[in-house]
N, C-alpha and C positions, 0 to 999 in steps of 0.2 A: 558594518554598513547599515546605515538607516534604512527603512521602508519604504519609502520616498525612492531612496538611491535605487532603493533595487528593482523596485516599478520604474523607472526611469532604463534600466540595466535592460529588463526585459526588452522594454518597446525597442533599444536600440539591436537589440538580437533580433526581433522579429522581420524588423525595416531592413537591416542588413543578410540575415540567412534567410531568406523564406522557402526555401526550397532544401532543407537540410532534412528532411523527413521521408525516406526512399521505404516507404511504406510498402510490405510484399504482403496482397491478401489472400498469400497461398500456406499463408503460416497458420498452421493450427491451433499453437499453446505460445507460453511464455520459452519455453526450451529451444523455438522455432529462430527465435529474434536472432538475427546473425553476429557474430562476436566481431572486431575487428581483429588485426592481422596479429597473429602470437601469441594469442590466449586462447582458452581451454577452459570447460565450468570445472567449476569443484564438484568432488563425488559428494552425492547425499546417498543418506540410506532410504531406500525402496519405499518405504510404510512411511517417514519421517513428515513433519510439517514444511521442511524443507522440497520436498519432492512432490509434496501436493501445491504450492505456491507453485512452484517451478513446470510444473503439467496443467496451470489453470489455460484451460480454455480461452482463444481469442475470438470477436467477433471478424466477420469478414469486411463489415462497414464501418470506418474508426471515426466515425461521427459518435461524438457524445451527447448525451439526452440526456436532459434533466427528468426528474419523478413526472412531473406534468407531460411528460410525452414532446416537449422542442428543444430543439437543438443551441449548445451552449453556445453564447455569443460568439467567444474568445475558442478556437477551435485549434490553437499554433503551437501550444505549450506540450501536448503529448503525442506518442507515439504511436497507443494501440489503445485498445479499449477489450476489457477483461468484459467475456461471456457470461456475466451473473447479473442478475435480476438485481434493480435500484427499490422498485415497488413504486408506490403513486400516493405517497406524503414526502412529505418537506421529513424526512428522519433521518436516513443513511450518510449520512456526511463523513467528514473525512476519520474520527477515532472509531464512529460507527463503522465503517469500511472493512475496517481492518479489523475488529471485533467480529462482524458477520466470518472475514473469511478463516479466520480461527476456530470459531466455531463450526462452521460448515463443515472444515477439516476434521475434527473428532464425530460431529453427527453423521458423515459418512462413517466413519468406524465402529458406530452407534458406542462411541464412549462416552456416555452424556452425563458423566458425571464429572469429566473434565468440562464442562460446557459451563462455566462458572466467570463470573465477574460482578464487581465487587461495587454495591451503591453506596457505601460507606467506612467510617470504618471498624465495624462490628455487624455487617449485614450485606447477604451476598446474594445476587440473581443465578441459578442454580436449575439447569434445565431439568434434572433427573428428578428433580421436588416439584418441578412445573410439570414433568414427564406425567408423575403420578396422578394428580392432584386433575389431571384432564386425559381423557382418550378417546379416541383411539391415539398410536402415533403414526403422524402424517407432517406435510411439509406446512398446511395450512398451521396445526399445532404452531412448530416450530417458529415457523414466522411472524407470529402473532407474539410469543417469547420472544425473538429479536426487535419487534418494534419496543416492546416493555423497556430493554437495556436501553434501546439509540435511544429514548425519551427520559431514562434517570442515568445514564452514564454517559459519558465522555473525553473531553482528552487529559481533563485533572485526575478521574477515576482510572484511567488507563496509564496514566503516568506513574499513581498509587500502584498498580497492581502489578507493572513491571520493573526487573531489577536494573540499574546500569551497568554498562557493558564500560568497565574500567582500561580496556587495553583497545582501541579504536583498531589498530591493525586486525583483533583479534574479531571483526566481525564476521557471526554468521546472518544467512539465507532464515527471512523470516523473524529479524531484528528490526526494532522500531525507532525511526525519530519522531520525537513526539515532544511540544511544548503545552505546559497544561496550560488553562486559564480562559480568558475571553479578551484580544483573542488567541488562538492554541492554535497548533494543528498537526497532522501526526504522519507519517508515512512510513511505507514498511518495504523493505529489499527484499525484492522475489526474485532474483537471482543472481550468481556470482558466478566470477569468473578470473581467474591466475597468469600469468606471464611466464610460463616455466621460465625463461632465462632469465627475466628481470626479478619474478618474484611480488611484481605490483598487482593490485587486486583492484575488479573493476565489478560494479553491482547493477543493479536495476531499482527502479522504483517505482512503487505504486500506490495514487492514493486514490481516495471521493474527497468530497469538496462543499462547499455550501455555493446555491443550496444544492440539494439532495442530489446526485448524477450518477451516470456510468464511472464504476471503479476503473483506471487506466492507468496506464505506465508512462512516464514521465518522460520528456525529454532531457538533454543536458545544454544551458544555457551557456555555458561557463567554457564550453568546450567543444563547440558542435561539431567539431570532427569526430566524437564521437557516438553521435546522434542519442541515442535513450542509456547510454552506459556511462557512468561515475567511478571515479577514480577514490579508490578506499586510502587518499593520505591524512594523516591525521593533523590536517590544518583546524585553522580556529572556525573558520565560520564552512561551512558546506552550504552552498549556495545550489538550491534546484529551484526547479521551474515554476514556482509556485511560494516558495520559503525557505530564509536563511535559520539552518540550524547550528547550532554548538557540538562540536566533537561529545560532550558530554549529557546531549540529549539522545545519544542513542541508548535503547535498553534493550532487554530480554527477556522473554515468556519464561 
């Protein structure tokens, strides 16, 4: 499906479901979001990156704001809106996004020596060398190393540094689709979920965007009966709310 089509796809979703988003702001996390009827998430382990996507924090106003502090035009295409700071440059876009919440994941574990992504290919942004190299360690630190990456990395460097994920069925939580280039754009599954009798597998997604916004969770265009939830079949094109991806644009950390 062309670009065109699929902007054309949208608006006609929009015009026809505009009331498909039964938004509850009594939901705390991403674990909150209601499954539909016969499914069950998958167990992650406790400590996992799995389990920290799957625990992020939701805001109670699913109003998205860009870096400049107003409110995005186009406000129909997601669900929810993910509790972490954009900041106030044009940076955080959509491989940024998903870079920050990787990171943030191991800087809470203070493993900061997994806190690594790659400007090249023989040359690596590497927080525990930026650790050093400045202190005290504090969030200001930190973040000042994340604008570093969103400003020399993105969804070509992110597509380099993850592997593909050869068996689509075989997707986990905190798997990315991601197309490099300009333009690119990347989004990552914070959460899954199973059909004991059928065995079909349904995900979530979340990206940032250009320019710079609140990270959020996606709705599904394609299916709105089942409002922010995707169906894990290993067709050719995975069509969300925002970009058509290739079964074989999914990878892993």
């Amino acid at each position: 499906m062309s670009q065109p089509l699929f902007k054309l796809l949208l608006l006609v979703v929009n015009f026809c479901f505009p009331s498909i988003d039964p938004f509850d702001p009594s939901m705390h996390s991403v674990k909150d979001i209601p499954l539909p009827d016969g499914y069950e998430r998958v167990t992650v382990a406790a400590s996992s990156f799995a389990a920290y996507l799957r625990n992020l924090p939701l805001r109670k106003d699913k109003t998205i704001y860009l870096y400049n502090k107003q409110p995005k035009a186009n406000q129909s295409l997601h669900y929810a809106v993910i509790d972490i700071s954009t900041g106030d440059k044009d940076l955080q876009q959509c491989a940024d996004a998903i870079m920050r919440l990787r990171a943030e994941y191991f800087y809470a574990k203070r493993s900061y020596d997994s806190i690594l992504f790659p400007k090249g290919e023989h040359a690596v942004y590497q927080f525990s060398s930026y650790h050093e190299k400045n202190v005290p360690d504090n969030r200001t630190l930190f973040m000042h190393f994340m604008e570093t990456v969103f400003i020399n990395c993105g969804t070509y460097t992110l597509e380099q540094q993850l592997k593909p994920v050869k068996d689509f069925t075989a997707m986990q939580i905190g798997d990315v689709f991601v197309k490099g280039g300009a333009p690119g754009h990347a989004e990552i599954v914070v959460d899954m979920a199973v059909n004991k009798q059928t065995g079909k597998k349904i995900y979530l997604l979340a990206e940032g965007y250009m320019p710079a916004q609140d990270i959020h969770v996606l709705l599904n265009p394609s299916n709105t009966n089942l409002g922010p939830w995707y169906e894990a079949d290993p067709q050719k094109e995975i069509i969300t709310a925002t970009w058509i991806f290739t079964k074989g644009q999914l990878r892993r950390w």
